[in-house]
N, C-alpha and C positions, 0 to 999 in steps of 0.2 A: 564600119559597123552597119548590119543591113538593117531596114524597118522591123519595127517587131511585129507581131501577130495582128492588131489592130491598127494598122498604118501608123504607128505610133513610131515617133523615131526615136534610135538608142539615147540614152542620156550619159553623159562622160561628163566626171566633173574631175578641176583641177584644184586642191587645196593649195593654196598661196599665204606667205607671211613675206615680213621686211627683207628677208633673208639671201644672200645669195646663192645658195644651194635651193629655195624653191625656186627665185628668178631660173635658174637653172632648168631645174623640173621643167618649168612652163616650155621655155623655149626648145627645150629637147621633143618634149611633146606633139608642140605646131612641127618641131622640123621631120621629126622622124614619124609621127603619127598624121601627119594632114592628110593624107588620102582616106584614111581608115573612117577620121572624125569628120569630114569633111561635110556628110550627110547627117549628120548626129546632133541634138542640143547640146552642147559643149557649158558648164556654168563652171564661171570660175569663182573659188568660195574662196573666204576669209575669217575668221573669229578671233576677233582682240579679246584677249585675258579681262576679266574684270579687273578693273582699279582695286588694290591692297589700300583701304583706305585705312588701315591700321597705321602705316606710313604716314601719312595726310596730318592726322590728328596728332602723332606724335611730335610732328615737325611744327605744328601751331600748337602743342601743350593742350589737346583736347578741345580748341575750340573753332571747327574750323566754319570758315565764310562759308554759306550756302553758293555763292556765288564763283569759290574757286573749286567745290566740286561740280559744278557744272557747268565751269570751264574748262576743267580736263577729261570732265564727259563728251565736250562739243570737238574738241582736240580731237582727242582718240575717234572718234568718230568721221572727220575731218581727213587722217591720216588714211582711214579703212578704205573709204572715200577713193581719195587721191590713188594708191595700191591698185584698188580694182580698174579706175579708169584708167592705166597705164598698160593692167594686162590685154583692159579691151580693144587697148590701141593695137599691143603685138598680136593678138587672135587676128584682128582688123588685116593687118599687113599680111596675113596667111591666107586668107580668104576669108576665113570664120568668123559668124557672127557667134558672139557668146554674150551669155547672161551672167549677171554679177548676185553673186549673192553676201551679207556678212552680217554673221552672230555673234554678239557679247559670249565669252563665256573662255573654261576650259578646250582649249583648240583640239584634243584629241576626242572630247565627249559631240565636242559639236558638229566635229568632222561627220563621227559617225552618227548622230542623230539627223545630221541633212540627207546624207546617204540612204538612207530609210525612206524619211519623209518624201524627198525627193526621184525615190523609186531609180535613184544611179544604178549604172548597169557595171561603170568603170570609176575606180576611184586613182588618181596618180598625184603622189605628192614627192615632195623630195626629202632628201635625206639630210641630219646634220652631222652624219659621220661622230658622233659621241661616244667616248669611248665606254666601258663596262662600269667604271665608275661615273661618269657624269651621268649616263641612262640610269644609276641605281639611283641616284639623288634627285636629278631632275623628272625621270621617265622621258621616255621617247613616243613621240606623239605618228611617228611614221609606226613603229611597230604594236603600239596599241590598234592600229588601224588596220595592222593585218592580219592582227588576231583577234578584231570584235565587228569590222563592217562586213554590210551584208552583200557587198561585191566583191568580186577581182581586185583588187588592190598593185598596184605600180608604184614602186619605191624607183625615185631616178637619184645614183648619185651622179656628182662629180666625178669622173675619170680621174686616179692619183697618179700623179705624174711623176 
């Protein structure tokens, strides 16, 4: 991707979860995309789900320790954490330096409110391959993404073997 109008370089972001269909994504990315990004801000984003703490309270009977929701805030966060410095390591091994970013929230809404914010030019996440029934129940956080962010959008799957 060349410079944009004002020396400004392209921005390509990779959305990443625990998953092996985004570990996937990524590394398909750096292998098949590195020359393209190579000159490019490359950020690799994350967003952990908010805590259902509907779950929490029912499991202590309504009363829970202030102390173990913000233990499992520090957790999740912890994990977000570990996640991004893992991908920073494989960008690292390609050449590319990349930026980490991670938001609390709904991962499809977040996706695309960075993608905004952040003025992305390319969006590439992976797939979970879900079939018609899991995507009605769950929703598909890849296909909400290619029909509400304000870039390009790159869905990577797995190759079915």
């Amino acid at each position: 991707m060349e410079e944009g109008k004002r020396g400004e370089k392209k921005k390509v972001m990779v959305a990443i979860d625990e998953s092996e269909n985004s570990n996937f994504a990524l590394e398909w990315t750096l292998e098949k995309l590195r020359d393209t990004i190579a000159d490019s801000d490359v950020i690799i984003f994350t967003a952990q789900p908010k805590f259902d703490l509907g779950s929490v309270y029912a499991s202590t009977l309504g009363a829970v320790p202030v102390g173990l929701i913000t233990s499992l805030q520090e957790n999740q966060k912890k994990i977000a954490s570990i996640l991004l410095d893992k991908a920073k390591d494989k960008c690292a091994k390609y050449g590319i330096v990349a930026e980490t970013v991670k938001e609390i929230g709904d991962p499809k809404y977040a996706i695309c409110e960075a993608v905004e914010k952040l003025n992305i030019e390319l969006l590439v996440l992976g797939s979970h391959n879900r079939g018609p029934v899991q995507r009605a129940f769950l929703g598909s956080v890849s296909n909400y993404c290619v029909n509400n962010a304000k870039c390009p959008v790159l869905v990577v799957k797995i190759p079915a073997v």
